[in-house]
C-alpha positions as a Python dict, from the first residue, in 0.01 Angstrom:
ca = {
    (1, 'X'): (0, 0, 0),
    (2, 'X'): (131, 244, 241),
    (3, 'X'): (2, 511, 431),
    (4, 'X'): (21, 830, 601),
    (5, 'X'): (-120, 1053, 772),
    (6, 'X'): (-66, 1359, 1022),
    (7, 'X'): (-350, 1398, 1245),
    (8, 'X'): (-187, 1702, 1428),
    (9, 'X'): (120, 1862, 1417),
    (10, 'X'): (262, 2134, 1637),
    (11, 'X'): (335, 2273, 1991),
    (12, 'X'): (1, 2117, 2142),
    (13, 'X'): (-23, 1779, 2048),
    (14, 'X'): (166, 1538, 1742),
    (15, 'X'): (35, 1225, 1627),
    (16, 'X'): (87, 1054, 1318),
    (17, 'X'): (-24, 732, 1182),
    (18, 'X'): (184, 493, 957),
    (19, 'X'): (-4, 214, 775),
    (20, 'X'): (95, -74, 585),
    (21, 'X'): (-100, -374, 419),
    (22, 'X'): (-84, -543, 747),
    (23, 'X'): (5, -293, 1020),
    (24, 'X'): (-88, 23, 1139),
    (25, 'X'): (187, 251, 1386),
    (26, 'X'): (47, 570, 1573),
    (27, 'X'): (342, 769, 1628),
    (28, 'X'): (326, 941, 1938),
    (29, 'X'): (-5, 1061, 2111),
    (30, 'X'): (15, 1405, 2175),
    (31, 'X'): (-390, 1458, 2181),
    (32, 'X'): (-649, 1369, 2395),
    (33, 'X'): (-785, 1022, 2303),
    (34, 'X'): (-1153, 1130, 2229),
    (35, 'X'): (-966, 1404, 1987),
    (36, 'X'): (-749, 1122, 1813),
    (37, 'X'): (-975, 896, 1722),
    (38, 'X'): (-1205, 1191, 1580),
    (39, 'X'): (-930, 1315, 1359),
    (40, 'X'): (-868, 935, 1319),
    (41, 'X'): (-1186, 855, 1159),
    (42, 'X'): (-1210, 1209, 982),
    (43, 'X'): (-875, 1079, 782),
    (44, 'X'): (-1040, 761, 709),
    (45, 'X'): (-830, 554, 976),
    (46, 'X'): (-1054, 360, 1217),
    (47, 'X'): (-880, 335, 1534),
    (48, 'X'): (-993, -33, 1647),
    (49, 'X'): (-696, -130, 1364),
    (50, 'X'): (-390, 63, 1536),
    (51, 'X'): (-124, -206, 1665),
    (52, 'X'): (109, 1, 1894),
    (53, 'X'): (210, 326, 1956),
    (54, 'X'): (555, 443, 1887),
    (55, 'X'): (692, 725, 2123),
    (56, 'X'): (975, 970, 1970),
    (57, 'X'): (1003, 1149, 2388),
    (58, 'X'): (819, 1202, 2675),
    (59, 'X'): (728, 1576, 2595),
    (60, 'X'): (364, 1653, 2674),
    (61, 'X'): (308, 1719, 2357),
    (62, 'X'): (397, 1422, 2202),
    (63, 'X'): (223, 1161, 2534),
    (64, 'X'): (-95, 1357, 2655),
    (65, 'X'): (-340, 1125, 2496),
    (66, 'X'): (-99, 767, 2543),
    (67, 'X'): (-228, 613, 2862),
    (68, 'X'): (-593, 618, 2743),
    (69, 'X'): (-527, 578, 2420),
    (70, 'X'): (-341, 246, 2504),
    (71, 'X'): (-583, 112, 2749),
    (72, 'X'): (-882, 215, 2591),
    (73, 'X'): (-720, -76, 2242),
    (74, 'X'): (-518, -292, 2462),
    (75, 'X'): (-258, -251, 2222),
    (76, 'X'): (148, -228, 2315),
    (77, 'X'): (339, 128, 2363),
    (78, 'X'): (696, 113, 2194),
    (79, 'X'): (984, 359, 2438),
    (80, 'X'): (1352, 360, 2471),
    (81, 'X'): (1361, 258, 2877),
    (82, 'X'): (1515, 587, 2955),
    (83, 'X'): (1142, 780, 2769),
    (84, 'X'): (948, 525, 2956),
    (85, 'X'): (1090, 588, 3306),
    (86, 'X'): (1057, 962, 3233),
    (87, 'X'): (690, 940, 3157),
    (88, 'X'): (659, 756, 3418),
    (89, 'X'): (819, 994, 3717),
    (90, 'X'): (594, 1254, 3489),
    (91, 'X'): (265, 1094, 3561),
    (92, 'X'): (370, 967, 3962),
    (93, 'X'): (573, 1275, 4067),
    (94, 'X'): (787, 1258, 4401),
    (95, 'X'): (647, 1433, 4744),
    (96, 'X'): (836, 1560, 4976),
    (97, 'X'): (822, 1411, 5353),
    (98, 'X'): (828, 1543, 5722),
    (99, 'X'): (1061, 1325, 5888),
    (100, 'X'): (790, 1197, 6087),
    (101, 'X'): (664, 1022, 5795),
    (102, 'X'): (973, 898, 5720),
    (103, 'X'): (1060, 729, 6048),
    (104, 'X'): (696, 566, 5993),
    (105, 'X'): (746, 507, 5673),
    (106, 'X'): (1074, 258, 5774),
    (107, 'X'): (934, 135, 6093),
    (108, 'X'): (626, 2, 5850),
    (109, 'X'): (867, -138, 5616),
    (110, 'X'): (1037, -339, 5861),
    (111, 'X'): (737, -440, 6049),
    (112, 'X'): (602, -590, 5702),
    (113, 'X'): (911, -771, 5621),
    (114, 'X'): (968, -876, 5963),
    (115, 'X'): (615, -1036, 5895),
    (116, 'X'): (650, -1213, 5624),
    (117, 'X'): (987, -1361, 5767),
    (118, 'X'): (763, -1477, 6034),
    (119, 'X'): (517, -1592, 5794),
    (120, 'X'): (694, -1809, 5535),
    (121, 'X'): (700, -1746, 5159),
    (122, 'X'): (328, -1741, 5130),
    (123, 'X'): (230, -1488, 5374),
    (124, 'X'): (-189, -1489, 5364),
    (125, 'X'): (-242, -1141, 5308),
    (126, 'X'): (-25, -922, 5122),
    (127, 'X'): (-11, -536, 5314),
    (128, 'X'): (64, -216, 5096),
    (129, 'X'): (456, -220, 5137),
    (130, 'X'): (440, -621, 5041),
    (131, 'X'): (338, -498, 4707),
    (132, 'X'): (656, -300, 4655),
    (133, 'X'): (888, -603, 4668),
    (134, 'X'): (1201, -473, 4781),
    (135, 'X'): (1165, -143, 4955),
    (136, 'X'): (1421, 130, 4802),
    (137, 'X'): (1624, 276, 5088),
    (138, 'X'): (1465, 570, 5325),
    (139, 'X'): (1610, 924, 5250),
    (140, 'X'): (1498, 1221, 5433),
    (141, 'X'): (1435, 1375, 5113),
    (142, 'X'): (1138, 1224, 4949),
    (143, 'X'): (996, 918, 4776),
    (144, 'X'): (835, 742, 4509),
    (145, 'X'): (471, 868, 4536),
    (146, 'X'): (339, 479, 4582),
    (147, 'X'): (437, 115, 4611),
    (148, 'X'): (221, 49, 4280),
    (149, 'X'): (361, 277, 4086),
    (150, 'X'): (715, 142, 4153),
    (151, 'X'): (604, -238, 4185),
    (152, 'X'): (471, -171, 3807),
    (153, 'X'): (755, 15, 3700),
    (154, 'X'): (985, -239, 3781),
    (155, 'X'): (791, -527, 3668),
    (156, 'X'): (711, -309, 3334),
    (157, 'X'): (1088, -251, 3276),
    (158, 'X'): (1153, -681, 3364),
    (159, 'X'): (847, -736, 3129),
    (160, 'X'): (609, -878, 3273),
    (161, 'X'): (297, -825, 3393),
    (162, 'X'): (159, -511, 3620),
    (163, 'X'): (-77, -628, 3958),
    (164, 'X'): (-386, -612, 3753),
    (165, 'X'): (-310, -857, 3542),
    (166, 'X'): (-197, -1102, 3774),
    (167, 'X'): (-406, -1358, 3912),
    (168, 'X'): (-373, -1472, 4269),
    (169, 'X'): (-110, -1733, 4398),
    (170, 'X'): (-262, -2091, 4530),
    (171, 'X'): (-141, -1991, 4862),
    (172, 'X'): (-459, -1686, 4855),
    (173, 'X'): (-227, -1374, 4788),
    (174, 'X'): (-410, -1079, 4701),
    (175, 'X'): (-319, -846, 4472),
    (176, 'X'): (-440, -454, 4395),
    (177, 'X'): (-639, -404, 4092),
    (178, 'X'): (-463, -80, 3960),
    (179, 'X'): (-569, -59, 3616),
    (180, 'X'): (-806, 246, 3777),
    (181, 'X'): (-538, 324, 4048),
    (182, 'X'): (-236, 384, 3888),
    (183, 'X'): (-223, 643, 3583),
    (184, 'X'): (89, 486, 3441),
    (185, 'X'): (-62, 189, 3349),
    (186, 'X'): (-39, 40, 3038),
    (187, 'X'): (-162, -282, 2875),
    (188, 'X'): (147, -379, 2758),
    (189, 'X'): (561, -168, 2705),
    (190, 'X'): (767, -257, 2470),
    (191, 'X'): (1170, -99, 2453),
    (192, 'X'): (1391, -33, 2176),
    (193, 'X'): (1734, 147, 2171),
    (194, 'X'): (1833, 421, 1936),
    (195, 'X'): (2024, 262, 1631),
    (196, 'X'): (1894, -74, 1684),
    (197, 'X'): (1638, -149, 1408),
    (198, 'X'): (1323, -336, 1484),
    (199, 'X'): (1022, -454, 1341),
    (200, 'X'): (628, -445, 1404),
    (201, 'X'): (396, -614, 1219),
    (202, 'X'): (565, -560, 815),
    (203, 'X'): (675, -221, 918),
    (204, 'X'): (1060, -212, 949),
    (205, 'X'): (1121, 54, 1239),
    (206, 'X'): (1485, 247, 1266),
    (207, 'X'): (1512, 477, 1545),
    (208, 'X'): (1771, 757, 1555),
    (209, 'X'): (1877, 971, 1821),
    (210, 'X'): (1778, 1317, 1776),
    (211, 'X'): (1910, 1640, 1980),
    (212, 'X'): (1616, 1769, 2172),
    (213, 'X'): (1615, 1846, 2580),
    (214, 'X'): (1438, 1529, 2653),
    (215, 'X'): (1548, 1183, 2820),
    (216, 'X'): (1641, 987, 2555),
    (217, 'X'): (1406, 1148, 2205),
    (218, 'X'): (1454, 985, 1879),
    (219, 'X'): (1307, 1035, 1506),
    (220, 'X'): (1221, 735, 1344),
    (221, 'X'): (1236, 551, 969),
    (222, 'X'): (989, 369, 890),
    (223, 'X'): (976, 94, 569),
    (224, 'X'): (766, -135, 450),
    (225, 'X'): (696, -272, 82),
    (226, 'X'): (970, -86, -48),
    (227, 'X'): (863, 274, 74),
    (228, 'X'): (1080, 468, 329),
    (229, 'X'): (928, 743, 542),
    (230, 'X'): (1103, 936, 791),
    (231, 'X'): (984, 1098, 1098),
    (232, 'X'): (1208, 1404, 1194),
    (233, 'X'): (1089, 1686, 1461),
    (234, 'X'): (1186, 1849, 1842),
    (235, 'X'): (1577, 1888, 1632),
    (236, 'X'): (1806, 2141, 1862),
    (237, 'X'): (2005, 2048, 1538),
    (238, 'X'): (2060, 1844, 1221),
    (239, 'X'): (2329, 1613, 1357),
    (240, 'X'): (2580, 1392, 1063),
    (241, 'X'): (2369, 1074, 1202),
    (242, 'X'): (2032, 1263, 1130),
    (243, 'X'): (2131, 1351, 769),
    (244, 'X'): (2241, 1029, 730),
    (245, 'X'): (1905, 860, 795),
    (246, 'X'): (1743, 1129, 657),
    (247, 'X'): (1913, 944, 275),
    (248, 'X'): (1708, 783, 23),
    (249, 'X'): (1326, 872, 156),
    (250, 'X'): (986, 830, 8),
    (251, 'X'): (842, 1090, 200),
    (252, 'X'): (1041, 1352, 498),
    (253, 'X'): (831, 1451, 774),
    (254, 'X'): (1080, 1726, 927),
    (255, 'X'): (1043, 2037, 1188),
    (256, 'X'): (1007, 2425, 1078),
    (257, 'X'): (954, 2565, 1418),
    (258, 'X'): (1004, 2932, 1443),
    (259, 'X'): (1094, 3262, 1226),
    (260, 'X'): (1418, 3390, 1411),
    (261, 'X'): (1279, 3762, 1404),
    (262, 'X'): (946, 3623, 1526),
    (263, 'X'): (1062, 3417, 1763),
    (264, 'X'): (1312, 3671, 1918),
    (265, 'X'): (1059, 3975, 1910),
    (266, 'X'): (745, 3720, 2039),
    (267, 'X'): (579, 3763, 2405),
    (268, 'X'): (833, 3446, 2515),
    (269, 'X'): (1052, 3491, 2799),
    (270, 'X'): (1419, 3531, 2718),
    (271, 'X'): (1528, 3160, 2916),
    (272, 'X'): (1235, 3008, 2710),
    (273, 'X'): (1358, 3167, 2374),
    (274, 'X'): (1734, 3083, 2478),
    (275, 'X'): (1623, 2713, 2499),
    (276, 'X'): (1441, 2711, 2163),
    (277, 'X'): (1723, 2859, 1991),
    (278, 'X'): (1953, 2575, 2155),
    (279, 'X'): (2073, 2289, 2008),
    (280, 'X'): (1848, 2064, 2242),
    (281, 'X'): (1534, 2305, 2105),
    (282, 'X'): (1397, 2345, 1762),
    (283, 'X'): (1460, 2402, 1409),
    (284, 'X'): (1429, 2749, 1252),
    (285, 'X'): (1219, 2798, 877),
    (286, 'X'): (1584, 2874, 839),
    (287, 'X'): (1791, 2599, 968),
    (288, 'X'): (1535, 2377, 780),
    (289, 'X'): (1599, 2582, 476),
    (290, 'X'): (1984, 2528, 521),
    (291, 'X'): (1921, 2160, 551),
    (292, 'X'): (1733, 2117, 217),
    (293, 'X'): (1982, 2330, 53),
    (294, 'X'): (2284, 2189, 126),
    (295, 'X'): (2237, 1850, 264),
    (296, 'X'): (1884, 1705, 154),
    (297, 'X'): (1917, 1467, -108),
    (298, 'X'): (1611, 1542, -337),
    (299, 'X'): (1474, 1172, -322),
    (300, 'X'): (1113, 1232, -113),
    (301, 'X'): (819, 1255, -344),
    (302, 'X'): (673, 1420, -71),
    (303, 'X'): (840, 1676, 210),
    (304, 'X'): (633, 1790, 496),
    (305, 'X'): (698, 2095, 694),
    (306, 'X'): (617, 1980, 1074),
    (307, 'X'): (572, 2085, 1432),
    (308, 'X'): (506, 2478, 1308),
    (309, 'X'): (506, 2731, 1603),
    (310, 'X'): (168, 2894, 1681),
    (311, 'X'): (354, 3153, 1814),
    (312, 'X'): (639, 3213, 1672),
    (313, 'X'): (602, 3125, 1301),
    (314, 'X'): (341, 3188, 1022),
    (315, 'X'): (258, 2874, 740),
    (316, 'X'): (386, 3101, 445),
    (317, 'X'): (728, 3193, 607),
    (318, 'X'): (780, 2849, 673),
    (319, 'X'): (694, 2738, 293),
    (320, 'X'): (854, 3038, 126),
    (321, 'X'): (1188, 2946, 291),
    (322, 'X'): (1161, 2533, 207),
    (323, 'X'): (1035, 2669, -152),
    (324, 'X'): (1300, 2898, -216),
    (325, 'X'): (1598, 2564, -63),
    (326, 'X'): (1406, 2351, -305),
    (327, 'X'): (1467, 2482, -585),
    (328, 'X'): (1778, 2321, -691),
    (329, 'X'): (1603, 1981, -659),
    (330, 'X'): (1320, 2067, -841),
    (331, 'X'): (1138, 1715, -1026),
    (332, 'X'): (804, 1625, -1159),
    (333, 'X'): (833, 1346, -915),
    (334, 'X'): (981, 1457, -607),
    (335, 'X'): (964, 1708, -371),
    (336, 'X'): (596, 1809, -320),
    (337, 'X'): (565, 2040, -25),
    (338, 'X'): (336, 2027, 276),
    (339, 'X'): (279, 2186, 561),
    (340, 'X'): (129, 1980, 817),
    (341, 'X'): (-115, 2143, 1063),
    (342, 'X'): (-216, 2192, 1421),
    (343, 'X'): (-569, 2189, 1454),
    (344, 'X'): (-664, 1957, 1130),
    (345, 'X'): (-528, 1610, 987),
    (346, 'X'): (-354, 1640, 711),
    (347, 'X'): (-446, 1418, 386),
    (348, 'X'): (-381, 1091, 364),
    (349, 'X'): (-40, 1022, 138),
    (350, 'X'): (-47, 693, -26),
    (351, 'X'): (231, 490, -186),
}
């Protein structure tokens, strides 16, 4: 059997989860993790089963519950490196520097390695810039915020294992417990690259590479026991490889954004309506509509309308227009419509 279920949908938090007979995927993490697991266990999901988290980009929306939501199940977060790294310089920002504390800053990174030249390989005590490994070079402009957070982010991205899980060398090295310390800590990261099919657990994972003003964002198919579900929203566009994995689908979980005349008579300013209306922004009701139209191949037994503006849309303009493109693939079978929901989960849809 296969499962799924939209526990939020829309411009403040996304999270879906995708269950097999074996497996269960959360797919992204866009509410808090108290919130999740309520609307978890109000959809009949129990969160103790989730196996990993699957992360489409590193928009707040789609990541504001992942680092507790991770830690709190000890369970593995699936990025491309380029989302990862972006969520990472997200949670540890840069700070600018007098040059004062950058002439101390290199003076105390020469000191320490002077040190443990002096020392051997097994220096007793390990000091703060030790924990950094190599120390990037000095600029005058800024830095990373902390030596953990770019020790872990460079032993995250070789895969292996952050300071906290280490234990200490034989030689009495001491390493910083930052499970607490460091808020881009995760219990384990996992990377994939868009195009390059993977799997997890029995679910068959496809990434694709959407168009969205984000790092590196992606939509995903997912498959297991014969059933194909796609995950499609933040689309500046409907590119040929979209459409194309978009083919032969069970069930089409795509973006219907905005109302044009809403959006461009709403209270947004003009730079944030020229970016929605973008091809690295969202989907229209219209552009949606186009899609289904023209494109769409009329194979989902189930479509659901996705990531709706609070703002800048309303549910029936949104389900007129995917009603009205419908139409010419109209079944018994296929092509019930949905509209997935901000502030509720949506019910379960089982294969």
């Amino acid at each position: 059997m296969v499962r799924f279920t939209v526990l939020a949908s829309g411009s403040r938090g996304n999270c879906t989860v995708v269950s097999s007979g074996r497996t269960r995927i959360l797919v992204d993490a866009g509410l808090s993790c108290k919130e999740l697991f309520r609307r978890m266990k109000l959809a009949g999901e129990e969160p103790e089963t989730l196996d990993a988290i699957l992360i489409t980009h590193e928009h707040q929306d789609h990541i504001n519950g992942l680092a507790v939501t991770a830690r709190k199940l000890g369970i593995p977060v699936y990025f491309t490196e380029a989302t990862h790294r972006a969520w990472m310089r997200w949670l540890t920002p840069r700070r600018q520097m007098t040059y004062a504390q950058w002439m101390e800053q290199c003076r105390r990174q020469a000191a320490a390695r002077q040190a443990e030249l002096d020392a051997g390989p097994y220096p007793a005590e390990a000091d703060e810039s030790d924990l950094a490994g190599d120390s990037p070079e000095c600029t005058s402009q800024a830095t990373e915020s902390g030596p953990v957070a770019t020790n872990i982010e460079s032993m995250q991205a070789n895969g292996t294992e952050p300071p906290s899980a280490m234990d200490e060398t034989a030689a009495g090295r001491k390493k910083k417990n930052t499970r607490t310390e460091d808020p881009a800590w995760l219990p384990s990261v996992a990377y994939f690259q868009s195009g390059q099919p993977f799997e997890i657990g029995d679910i068959a994972v496809s990434p694709f590479t959407t168009s969205h003003d984000a790092a590196d964002p992606v939509g995903f198919v997912l498959c297991a026991d014969g059933v194909r579900v796609a995950v499609a929203t933040d689309l500046g566009y409907i590119s040929p490889n979209v459409r194309a994995q978009l083919k032969g689908v069970d069930l089409l979980l795509i973006e219907s954004n905005h109302d044009l005349e809403m959006l461009r008579d709403g209270p947004y300013p003009w730079s944030v309506k020229q970016r929605v209306l973008s091809r690295v922004g969202h989907l229209s009701n219209e552009a949606t509509a186009d899609f289904l139209e023209r494109s769409y191949d009329g194979q989902a037994a189930y479509v659901i309308l996705a990531h709706l503006s609070e703002n800048n849309n309303l549910p029936e303009l949104a389900r007129v227009a995917a009603e009205r493109a419908l139409a010419g693939h109209a079944s018994l079978l296929a092509n019930r419509l949905l509209l997935a929901a901000q502030h509720e989960p949506l019910s379960s849809i089982q294969f």
